[in-house]
N, C-alpha and C positions, 0 to 999 in steps of 0.2 A: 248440308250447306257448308261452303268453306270456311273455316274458323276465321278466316282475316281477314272476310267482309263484314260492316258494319250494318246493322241494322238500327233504325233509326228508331231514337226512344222519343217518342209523340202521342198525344191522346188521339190518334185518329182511328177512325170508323174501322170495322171487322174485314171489309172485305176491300180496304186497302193495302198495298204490300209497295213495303219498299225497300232498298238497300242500296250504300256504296261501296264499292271495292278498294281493296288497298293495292300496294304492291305484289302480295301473299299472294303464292300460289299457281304460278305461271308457267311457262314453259320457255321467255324470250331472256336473251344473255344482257348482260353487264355492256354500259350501262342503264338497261332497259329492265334489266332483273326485275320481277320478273312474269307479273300479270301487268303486262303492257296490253292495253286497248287502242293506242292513238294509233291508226297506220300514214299521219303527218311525220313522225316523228323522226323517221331515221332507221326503224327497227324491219327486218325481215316481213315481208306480207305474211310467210309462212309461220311464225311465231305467234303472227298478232291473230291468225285465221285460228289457230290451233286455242290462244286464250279466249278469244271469244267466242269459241265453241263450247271449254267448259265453264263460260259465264251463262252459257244458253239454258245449260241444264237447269237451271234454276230461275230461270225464265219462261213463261209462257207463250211468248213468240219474242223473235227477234228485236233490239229497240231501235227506237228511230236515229241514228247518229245523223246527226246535224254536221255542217259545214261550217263552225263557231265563231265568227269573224269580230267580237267585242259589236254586237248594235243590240237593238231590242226588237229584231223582228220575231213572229211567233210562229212556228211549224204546226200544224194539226195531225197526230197521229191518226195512220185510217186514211188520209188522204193525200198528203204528202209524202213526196217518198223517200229515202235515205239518199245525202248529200245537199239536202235544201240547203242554201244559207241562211239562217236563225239562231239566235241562242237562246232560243225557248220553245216548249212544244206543250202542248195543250190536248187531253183526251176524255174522252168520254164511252165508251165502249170497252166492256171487258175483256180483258187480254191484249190491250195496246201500251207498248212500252214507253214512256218517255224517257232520256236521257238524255244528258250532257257530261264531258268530259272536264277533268280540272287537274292541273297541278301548281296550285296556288292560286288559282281565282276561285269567289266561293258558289259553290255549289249550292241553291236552293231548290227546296221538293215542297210542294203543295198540294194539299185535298180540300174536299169541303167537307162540310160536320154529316153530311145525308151520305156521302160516297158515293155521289152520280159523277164527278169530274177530278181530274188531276193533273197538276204542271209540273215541271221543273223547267230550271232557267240557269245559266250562265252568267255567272256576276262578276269580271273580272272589275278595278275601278271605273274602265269607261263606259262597259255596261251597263252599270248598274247607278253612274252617275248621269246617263243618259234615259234614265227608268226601264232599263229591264223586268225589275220585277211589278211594277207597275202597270206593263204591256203584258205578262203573264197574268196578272190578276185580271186584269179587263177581259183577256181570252176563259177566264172562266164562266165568267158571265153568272155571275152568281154575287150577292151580299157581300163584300170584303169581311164583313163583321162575320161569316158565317166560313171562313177560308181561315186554316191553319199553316202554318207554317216551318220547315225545319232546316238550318243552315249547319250543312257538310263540312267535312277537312277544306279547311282554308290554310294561306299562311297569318300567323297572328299578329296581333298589335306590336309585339317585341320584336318584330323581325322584318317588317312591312315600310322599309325605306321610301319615301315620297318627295320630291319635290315640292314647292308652293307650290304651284300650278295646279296642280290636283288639288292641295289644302283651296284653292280659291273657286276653283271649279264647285267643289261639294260649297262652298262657303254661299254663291250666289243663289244655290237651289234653298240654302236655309241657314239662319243664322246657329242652330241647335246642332250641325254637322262639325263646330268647334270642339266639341266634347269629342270629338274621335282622333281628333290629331293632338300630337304628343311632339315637341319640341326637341331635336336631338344634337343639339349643342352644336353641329354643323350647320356653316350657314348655308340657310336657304334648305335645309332639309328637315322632314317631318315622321312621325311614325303615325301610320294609318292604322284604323281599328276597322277594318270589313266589317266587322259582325254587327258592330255596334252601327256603322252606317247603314248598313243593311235592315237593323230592326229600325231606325229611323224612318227611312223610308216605307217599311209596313205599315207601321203605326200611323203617320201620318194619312194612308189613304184608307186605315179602317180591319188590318188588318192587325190585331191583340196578342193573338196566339201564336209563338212565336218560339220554338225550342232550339236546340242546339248552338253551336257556336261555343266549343271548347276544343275543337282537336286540329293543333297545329301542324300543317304539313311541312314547311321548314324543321320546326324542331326535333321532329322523329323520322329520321331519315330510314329506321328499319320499319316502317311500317307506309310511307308514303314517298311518292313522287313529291319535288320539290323543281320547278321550275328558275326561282329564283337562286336555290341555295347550288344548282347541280348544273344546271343551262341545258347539258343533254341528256333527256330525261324522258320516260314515261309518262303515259296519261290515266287517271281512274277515272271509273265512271259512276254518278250517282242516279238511280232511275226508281219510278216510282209505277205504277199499273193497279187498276179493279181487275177483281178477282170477276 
């Protein structure tokens, strides 16, 4: 496996398998360097054909790339086909891949405790202020209480520049969504915590278990795309599948 994909440290079941990709390892040039997945982006088809060929080797079939447009619709792997517009996909049959792309929105991956189903979902703020993963849990169709949880490279609270607007947005869905925003002596601007909104929202519909949320794609620019820090950039992808 390539060393500069991430594998997601979660209590989850045996015969679930996940991981996200970094930068590491590609074949596409600057500034796309250099396992570029997005073919929105700007980069060569022929690069991006070439890195997600050797993302496939370590895939069981191909995964679903979604058409990511910030809402909370849900894809069904198996029967939907690559380009839906959704930023969430939901599977249940072994060897169906879900994924979503991120370089600064956060990337969440889901199982259940039995290993009959799995999601992942695209979180950027609108999505996931509009309940993305909310709409991925309900596609599981399972106990939330019995649904884990693990949140990818995002950018972090230190870096996550926000207008009110957003601060007020998250504010009307709950007054608890205060805790994530952080005042930055500019007026009228905030520092948003994704992670911390993000476990907000699980918790509140039942889901407890709830890992990750420490690796900032802003700050380590040798290991991630960064959409905010870069503007033209690369996309990873975080995907999850039963064995």
């Amino acid at each position: 496996m390539n060393k500069g994909w991430i594998v997601p440290d979660w209590p989850a079941p045996r015969n679930v398998r996940a991981l996200s990709t970094t930068r590491l390892g590609g074949f596409s040039d600057a500034p796309y360097d250099s396992l570029n997945l997005g073919m929105h982006v700007g980069d060569t088809p022929e690069a991006v054909g070439l890195n997600r060929s050797r993302l496939a080797k370590a895939l069981p079939a191909q995964p679903l790339w979604l058409d990511q447009v910030h809402g909370i619709d849900v894809a069904e792997c198996g029967r939907d086909p690559s380009g839906t517009r959704a930023d969430a996909s939901v599977a249940r049959g072994s060897g169906l891949v879900c994924a979503v792309m991120t370089a600064d929105c956060l990337p969440v991956l889901f199982c259940d405790e039995a290993g009959a189903v799995v999601a992942a979902a695209h979180a950027g703020w609108r999505g996931l202020e509009a309940g993305v993963l909310e709409a991925a849990v309900r596609s599981m169709r399972v106990p939330p209480s019995g649904i884990m949880a693990w949140l990818g490279p995002a950018i972090g609270p230190q870096h996550f520049e926000v207008g009110g607007e957003v601060r007020e947005a998250f504010l009307r869905r709950g007054p608890e969504a205060d805790a994530a925003f952080k005042a930055t002596g500019n007026a009228g601007k905030w520092l948003a915590d994704l992670y911390l909104l993000a476990r907000q929202r699980l918790w509140s519909i039942g889901v407890e278990r709830v890992c990750g949320g420490n690796l900032c794609t802003f700050a380590d620019p040798g290991r991630f795309y960064s959409y905010r820090r870069d503007k033209v950039t690369g996309r990873m992808a975080s995907m999850v599948w039963l064995e």
